[in-house]
C-alpha positions as protocol buffer text, in pm:
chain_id: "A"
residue {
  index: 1
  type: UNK
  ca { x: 14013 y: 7952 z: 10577 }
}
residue {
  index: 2
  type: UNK
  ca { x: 13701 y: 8031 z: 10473 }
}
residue {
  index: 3
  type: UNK
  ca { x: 13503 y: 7770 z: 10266 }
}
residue {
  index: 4
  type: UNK
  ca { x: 13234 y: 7915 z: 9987 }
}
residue {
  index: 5
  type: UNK
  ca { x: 12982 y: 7702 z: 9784 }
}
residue {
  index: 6
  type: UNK
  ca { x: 12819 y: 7929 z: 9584 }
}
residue {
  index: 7
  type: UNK
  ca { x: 12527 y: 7817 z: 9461 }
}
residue {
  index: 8
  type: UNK
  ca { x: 12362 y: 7859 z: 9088 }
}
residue {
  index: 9
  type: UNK
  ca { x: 12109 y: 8183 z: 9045 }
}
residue {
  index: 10
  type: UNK
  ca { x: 11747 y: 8170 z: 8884 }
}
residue {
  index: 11
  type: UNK
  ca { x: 11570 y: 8468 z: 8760 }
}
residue {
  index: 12
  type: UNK
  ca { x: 11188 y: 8496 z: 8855 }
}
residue {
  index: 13
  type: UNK
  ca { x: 11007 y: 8768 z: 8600 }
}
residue {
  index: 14
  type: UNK
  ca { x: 10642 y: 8876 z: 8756 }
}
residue {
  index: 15
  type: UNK
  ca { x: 10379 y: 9112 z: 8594 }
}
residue {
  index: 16
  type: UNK
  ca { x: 10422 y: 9461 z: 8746 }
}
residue {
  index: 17
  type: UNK
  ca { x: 10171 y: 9644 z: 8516 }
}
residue {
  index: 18
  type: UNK
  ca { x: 10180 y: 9756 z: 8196 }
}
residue {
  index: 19
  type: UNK
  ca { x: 10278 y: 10154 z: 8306 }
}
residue {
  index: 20
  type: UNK
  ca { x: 10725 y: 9966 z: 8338 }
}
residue {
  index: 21
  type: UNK
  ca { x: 10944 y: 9711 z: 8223 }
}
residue {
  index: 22
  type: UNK
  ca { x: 10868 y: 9365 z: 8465 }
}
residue {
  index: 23
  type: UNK
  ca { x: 11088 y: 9318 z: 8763 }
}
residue {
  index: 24
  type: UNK
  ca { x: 11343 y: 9074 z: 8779 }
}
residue {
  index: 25
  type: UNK
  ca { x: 11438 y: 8842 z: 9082 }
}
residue {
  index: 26
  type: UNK
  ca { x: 11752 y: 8659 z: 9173 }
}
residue {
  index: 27
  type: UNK
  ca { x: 11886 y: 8510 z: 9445 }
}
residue {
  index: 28
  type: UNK
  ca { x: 12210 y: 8297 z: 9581 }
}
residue {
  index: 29
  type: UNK
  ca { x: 12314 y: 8119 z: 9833 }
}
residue {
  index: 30
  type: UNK
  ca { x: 12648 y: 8115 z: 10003 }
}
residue {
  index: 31
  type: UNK
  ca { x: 12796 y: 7935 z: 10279 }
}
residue {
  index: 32
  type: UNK
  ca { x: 12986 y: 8229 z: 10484 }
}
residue {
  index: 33
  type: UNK
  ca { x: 13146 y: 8082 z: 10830 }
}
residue {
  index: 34
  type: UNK
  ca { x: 13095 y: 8342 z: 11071 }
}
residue {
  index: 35
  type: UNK
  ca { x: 12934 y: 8649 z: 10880 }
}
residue {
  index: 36
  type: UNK
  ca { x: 12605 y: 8697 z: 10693 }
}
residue {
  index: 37
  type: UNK
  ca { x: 12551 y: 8807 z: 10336 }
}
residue {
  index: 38
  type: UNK
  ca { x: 12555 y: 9143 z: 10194 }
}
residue {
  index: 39
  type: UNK
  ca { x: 12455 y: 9285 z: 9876 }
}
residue {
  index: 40
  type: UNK
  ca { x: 12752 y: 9291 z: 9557 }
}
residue {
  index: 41
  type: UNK
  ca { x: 12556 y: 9501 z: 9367 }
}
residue {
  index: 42
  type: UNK
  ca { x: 12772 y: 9853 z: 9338 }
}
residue {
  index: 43
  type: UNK
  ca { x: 12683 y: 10146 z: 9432 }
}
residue {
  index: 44
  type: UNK
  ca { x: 12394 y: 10023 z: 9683 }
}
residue {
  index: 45
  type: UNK
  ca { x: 12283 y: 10198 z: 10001 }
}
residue {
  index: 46
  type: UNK
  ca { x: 12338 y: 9933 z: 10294 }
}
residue {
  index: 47
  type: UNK
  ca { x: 12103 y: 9901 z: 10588 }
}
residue {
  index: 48
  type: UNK
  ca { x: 12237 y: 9657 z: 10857 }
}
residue {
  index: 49
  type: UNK
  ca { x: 12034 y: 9748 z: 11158 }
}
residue {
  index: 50
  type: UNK
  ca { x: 12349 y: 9685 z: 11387 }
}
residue {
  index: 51
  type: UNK
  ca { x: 12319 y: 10066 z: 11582 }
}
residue {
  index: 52
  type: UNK
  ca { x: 11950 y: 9875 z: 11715 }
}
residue {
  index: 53
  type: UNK
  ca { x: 11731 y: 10117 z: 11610 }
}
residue {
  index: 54
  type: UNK
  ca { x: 11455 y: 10115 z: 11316 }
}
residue {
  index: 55
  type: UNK
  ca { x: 11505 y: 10333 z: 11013 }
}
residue {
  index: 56
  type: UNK
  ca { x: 11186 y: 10564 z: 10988 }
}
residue {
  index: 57
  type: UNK
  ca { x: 11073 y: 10455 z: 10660 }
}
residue {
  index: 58
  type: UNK
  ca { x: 11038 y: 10063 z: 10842 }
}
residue {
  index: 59
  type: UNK
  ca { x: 10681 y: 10059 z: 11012 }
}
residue {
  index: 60
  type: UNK
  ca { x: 10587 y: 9764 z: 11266 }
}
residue {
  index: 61
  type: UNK
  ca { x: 10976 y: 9590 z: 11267 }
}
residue {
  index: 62
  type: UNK
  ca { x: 11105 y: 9485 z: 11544 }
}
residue {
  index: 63
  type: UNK
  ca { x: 11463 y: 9416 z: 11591 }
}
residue {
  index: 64
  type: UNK
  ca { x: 11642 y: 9107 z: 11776 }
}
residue {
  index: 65
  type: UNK
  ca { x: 11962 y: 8997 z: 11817 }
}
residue {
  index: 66
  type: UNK
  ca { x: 12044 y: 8598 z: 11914 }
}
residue {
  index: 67
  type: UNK
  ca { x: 11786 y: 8327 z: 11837 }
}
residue {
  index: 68
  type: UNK
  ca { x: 11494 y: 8205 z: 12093 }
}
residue {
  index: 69
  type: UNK
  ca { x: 11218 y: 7957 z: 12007 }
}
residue {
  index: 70
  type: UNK
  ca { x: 11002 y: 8189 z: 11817 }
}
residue {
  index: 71
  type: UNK
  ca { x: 11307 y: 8305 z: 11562 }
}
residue {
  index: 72
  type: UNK
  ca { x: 11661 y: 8213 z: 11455 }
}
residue {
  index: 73
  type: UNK
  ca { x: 11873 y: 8464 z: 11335 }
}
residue {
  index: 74
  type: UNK
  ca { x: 12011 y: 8418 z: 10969 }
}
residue {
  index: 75
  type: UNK
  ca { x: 12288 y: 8183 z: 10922 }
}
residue {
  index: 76
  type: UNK
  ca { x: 12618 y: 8324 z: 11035 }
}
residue {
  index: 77
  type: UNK
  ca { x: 12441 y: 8675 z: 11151 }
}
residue {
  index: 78
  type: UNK
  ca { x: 12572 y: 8746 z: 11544 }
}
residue {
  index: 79
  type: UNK
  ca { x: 12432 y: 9129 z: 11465 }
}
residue {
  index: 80
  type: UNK
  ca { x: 12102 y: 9265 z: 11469 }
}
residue {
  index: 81
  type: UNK
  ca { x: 11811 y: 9153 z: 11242 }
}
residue {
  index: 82
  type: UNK
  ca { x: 11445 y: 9205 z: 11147 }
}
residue {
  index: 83
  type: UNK
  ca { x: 11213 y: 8973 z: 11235 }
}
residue {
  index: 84
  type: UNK
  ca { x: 10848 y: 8943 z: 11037 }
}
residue {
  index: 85
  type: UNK
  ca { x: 10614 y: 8703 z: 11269 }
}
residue {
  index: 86
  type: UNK
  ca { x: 10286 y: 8680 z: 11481 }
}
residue {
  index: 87
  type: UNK
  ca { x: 10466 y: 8650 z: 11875 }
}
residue {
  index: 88
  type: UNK
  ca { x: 10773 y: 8741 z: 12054 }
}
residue {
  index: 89
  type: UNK
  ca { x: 10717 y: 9118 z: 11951 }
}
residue {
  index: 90
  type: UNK
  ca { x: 10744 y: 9034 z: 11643 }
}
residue {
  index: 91
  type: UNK
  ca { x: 10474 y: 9219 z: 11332 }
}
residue {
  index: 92
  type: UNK
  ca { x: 10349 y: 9109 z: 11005 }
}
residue {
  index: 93
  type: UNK
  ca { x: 10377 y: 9245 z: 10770 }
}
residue {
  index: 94
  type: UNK
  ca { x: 10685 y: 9488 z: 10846 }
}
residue {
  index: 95
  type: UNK
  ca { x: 10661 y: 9742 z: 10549 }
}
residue {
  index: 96
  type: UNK
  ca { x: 10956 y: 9983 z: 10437 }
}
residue {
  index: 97
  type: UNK
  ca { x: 10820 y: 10261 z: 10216 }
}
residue {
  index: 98
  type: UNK
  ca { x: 11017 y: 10446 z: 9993 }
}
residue {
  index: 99
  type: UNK
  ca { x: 10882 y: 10755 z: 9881 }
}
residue {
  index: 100
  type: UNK
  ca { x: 11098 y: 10844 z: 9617 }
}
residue {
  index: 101
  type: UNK
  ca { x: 11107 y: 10527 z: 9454 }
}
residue {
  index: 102
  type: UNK
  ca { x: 11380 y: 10236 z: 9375 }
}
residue {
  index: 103
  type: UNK
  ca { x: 11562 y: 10079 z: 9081 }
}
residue {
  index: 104
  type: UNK
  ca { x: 11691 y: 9790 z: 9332 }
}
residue {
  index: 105
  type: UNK
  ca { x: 11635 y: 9687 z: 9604 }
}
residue {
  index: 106
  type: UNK
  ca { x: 11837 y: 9395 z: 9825 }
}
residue {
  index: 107
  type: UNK
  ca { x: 11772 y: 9171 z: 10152 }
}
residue {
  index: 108
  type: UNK
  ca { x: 11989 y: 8850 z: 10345 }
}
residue {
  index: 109
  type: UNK
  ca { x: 11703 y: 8595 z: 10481 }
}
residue {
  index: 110
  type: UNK
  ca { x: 11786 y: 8310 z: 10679 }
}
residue {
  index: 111
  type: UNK
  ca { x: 11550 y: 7939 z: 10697 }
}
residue {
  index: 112
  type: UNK
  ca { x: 11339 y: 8021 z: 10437 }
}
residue {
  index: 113
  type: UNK
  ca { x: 10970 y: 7867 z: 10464 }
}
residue {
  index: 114
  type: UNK
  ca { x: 10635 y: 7843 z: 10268 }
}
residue {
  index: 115
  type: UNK
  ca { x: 10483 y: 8058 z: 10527 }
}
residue {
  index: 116
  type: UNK
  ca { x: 10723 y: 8332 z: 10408 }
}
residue {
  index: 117
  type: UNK
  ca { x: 10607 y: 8594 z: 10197 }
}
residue {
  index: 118
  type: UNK
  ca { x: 10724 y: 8954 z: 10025 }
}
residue {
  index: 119
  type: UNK
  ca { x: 10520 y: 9196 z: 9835 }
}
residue {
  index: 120
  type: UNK
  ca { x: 10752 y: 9446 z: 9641 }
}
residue {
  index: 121
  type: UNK
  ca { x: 10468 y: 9790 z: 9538 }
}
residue {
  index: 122
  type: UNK
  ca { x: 10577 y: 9980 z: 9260 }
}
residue {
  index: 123
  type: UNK
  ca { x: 10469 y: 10352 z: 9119 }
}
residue {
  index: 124
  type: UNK
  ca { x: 10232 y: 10230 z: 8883 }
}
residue {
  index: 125
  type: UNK
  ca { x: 10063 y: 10093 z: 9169 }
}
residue {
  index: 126
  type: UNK
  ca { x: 10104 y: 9731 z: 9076 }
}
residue {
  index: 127
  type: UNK
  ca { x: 10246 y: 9469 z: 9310 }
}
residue {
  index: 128
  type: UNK
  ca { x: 10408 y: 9137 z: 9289 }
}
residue {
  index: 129
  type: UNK
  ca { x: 10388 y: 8900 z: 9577 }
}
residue {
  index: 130
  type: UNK
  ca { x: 10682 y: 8641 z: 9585 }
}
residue {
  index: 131
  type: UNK
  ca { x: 10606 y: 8333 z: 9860 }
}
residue {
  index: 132
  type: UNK
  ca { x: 10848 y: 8180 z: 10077 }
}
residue {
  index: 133
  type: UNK
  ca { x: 10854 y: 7880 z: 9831 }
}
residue {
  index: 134
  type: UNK
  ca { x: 10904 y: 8126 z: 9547 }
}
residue {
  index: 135
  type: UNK
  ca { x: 11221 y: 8303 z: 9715 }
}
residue {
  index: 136
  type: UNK
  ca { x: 11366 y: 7993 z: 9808 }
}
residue {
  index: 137
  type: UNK
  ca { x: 11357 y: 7861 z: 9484 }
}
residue {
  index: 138
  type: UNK
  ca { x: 11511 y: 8149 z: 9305 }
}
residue {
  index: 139
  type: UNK
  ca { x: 11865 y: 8014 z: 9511 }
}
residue {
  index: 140
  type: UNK
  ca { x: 11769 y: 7620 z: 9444 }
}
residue {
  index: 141
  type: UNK
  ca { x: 11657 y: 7586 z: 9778 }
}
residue {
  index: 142
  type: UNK
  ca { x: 11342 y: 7465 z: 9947 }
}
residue {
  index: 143
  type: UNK
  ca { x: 11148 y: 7616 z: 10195 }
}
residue {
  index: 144
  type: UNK
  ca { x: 11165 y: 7414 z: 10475 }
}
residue {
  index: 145
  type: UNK
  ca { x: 11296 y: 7584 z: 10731 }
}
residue {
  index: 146
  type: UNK
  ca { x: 11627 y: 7510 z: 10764 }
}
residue {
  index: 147
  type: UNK
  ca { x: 11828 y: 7744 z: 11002 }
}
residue {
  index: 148
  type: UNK
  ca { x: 12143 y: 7645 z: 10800 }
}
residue {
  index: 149
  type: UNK
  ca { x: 12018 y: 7799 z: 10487 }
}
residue {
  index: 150
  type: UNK
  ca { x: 12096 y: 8179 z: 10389 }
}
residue {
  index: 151
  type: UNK
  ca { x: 12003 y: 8311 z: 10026 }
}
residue {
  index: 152
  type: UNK
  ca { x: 12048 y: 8695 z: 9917 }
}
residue {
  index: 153
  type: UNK
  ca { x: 11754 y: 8823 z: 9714 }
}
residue {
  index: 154
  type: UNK
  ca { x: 11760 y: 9127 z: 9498 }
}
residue {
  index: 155
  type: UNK
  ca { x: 11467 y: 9283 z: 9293 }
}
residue {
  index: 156
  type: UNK
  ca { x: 11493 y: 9526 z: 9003 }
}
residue {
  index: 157
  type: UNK
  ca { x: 11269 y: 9706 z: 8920 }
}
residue {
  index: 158
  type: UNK
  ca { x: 11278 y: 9714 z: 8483 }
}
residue {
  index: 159
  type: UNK
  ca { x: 11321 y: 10032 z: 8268 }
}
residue {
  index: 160
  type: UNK
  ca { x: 11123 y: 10283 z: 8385 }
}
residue {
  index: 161
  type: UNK
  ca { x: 10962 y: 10122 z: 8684 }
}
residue {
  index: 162
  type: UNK
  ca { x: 11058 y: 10225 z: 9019 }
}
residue {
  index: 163
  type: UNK
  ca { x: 10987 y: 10005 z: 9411 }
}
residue {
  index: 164
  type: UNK
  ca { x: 10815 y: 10252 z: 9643 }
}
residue {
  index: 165
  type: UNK
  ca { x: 10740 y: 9973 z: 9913 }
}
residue {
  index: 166
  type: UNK
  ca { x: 10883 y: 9619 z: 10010 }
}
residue {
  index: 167
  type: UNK
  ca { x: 10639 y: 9422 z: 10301 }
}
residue {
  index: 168
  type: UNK
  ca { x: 10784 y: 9120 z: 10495 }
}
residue {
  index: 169
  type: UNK
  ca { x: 10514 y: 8878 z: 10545 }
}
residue {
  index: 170
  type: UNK
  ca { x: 10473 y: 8565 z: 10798 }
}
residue {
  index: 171
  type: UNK
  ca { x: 10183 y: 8379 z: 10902 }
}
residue {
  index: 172
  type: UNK
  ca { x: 10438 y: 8219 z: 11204 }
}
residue {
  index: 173
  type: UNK
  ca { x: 10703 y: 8226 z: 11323 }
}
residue {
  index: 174
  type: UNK
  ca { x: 10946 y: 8395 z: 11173 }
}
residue {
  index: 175
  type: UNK
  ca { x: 11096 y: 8608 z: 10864 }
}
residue {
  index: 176
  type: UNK
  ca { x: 11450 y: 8673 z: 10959 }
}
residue {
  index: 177
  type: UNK
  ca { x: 11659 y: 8912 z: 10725 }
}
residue {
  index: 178
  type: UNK
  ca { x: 11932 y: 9164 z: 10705 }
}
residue {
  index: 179
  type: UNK
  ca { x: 12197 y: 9360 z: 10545 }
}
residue {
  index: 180
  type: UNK
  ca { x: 11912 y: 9519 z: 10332 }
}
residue {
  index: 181
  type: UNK
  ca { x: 12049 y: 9742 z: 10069 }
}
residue {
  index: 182
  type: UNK
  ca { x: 11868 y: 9953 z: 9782 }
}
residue {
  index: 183
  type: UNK
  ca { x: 11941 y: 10195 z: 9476 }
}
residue {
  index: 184
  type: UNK
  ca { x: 11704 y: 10520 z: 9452 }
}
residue {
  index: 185
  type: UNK
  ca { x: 11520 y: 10524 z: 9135 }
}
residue {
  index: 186
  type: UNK
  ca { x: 11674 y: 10780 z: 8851 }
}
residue {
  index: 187
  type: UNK
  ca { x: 11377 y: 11081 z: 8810 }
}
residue {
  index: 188
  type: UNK
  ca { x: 11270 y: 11027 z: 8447 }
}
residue {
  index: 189
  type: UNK
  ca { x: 11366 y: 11246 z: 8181 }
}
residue {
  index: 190
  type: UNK
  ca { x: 11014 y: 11431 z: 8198 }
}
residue {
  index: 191
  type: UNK
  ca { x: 11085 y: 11536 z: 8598 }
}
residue {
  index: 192
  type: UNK
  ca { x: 11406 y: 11711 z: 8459 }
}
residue {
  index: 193
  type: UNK
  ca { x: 11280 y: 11884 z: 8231 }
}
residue {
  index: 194
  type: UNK
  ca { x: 10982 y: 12036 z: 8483 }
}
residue {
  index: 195
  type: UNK
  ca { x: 11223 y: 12101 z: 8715 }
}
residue {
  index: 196
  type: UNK
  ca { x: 11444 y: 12309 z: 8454 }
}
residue {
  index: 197
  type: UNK
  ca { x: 11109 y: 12487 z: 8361 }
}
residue {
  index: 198
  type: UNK
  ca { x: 11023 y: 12583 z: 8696 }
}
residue {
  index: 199
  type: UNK
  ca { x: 11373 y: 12708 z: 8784 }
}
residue {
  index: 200
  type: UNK
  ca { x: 11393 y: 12894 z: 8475 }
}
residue {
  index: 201
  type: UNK
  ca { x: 11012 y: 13035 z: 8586 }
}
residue {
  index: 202
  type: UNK
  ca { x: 11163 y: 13113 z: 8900 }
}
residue {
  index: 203
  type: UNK
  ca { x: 11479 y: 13322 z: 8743 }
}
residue {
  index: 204
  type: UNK
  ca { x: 11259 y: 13509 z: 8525 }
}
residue {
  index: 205
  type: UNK
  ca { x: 11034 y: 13581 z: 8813 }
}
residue {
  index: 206
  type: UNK
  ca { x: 11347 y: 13705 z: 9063 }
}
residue {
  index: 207
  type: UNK
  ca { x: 11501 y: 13904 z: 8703 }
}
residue {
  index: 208
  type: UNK
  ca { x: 11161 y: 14100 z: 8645 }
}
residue {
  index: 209
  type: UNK
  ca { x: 11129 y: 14196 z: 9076 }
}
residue {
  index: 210
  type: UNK
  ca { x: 11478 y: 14305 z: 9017 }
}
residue {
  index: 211
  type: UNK
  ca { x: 11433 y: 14522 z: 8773 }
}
């Protein structure tokens, strides 16, 4: 029988420029035996890294599977994970861009510590940087390390903004996550309405070779 201590959830609000609505952060922690933690936020895209290769949008990850010396995979993860660090292969920062933007975007990280950084960009080409202390505090944890501890983080991105790139920083050794999910952003009311011009350009156009 499975045993889960959920624990409570914080909200973190950081400037992301006045162009959007700010982001919101939250985070919790469950104790899962045997299985990691994966988004509950409907409707997300899930990225779980388990067929061993990188998506293309993910530049300088590298992908492990186990724990050595230099990294410990997430609490309760026996799959493949990322890994954010300075040896054993590893990168920092590992950066996934997304071009067309995001409303939400989700990640599983495992031992949280101070050395632990993300940096979520946005379209208006503001950024908000959220340390390893930071994260684990969102969940009521503190970042110390501890291979036992596993905390889901998920960003929005407001009312009008949108995430085009999420970085996974560590100055050692290591920044273990997975089960990364997102949400693409919805095109703003403007973008339909120039794409309904130009289509109706483009009938006119077709209509008048025609004829």
């Amino acid at each position: 029988m499975k045993i889960f201590s959920t624990l409570a959830c914080a909200t973190l609000a950081a400037a992301a420029g006045s162009a959007s609505a700010l982001p919101t952060f939250t985070a919790g922690g469950t104790a899962l035996a045997g299985e990691g933690l994966v988004t509950s936020v409907a409707g997300a895209t899930k990225i779980d890294f388990n067929n061993g290769i990188l998506p293309a949008n993910y530049i300088d990850g590298s992908l492990f599977t186990g724990t050595d010396s230099n990294h410990a995979a997430p609490p309760g993860d026996t799959s493949m994970y990322l890994s954010a660090g300075v040896s054993s292969e590893q990168h920092s920062p590992v950066t996934a861009n997304f071009a067309g933007g995001l409303s939400y975007f989700g990640f599983y990280m495992g031992s949280p510590d101070a050395y632990n950084s993300v940096t979520y960009s946005f379209a208006d080409q503001s950024s908000t940087t959220l340390t390893g202390t930071q994260l684990a505090s969102l969940a009521g944890d503190q970042a110390n390390g501890d291979q036992s501890v596993g905390l889901y983080v998920n960003a929005f991105a407001g009312e009008g903004g949108k995430i085009t790139s999420v970085a996974f920083h560590s100055s050692s050794n290591a920044f273990e996550t997975d089960n990364h999910a997102f949400i693409a952003a919805v095109p703003e009311p403007e973008t339909y309405a120039m794409l309904l011009a130009g289509l109706g350009l483009l009938g006119f156009m077709l209509r008048r070779k025609a004829s």
